[in-house]
N, C-alpha and C positions, 0 to 999 in steps of 0.2 A: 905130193902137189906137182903140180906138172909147170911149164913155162912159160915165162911172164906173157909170152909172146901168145900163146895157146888156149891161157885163162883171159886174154887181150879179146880173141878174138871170137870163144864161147859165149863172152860176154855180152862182145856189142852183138854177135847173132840171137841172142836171146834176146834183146831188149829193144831189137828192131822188130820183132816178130812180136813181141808184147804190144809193140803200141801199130801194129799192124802194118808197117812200113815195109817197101820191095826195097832192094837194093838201091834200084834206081831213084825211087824217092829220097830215102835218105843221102845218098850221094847230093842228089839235086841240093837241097837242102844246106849240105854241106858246105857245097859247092867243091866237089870234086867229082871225079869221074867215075863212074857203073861198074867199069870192068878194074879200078883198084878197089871200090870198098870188099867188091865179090874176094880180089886174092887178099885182102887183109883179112878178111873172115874164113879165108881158108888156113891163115898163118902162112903164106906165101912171098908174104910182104914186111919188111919189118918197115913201122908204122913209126912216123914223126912227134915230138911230144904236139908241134904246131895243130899234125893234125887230128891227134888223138883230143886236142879241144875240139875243134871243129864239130869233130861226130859225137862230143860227147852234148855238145850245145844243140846239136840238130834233134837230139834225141829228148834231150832236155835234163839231162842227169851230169850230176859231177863227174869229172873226168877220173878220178880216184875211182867211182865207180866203177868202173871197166876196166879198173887192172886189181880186183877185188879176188880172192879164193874164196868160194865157194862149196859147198855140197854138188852141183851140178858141174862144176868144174873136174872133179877126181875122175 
């Protein structure tokens, strides 16, 4: 299993790309900025629980969602 930070941030890349969102959209959304959701999806960023709601509500999934292990995560 790899880290929390890494399954954090395959996650929300995954499931911005599911509901067809650009970075910037979902940022917009969030209401935070383009150029940190991009390094949080890189795992660049270690991410606030604040604003791990944030994107998880922009997205529209539980926030426990996105710090889930997965098959696509390994």
């Amino acid at each position: 299993m790899g880290s929390l930070i890494t399954i954090f941030s395959k996650n929300l890349r995954c499931i911005r790309l599911e509901r067809g969102l650009s970075q910037e959209e979902l940022a917009h959304r969030a209401g935070l900025h383009r150029t940190y959701v991009g390094a949080v999806e890189r795992g660049e960023r270690n991410i606030s629980i604040g604003n791990i709601e944030k994107l998880a509500l922009a997205l529209g999934v539980d926030p426990a969602t996105l710090l889930q292990a997965n098959d696509s995560n390994e």
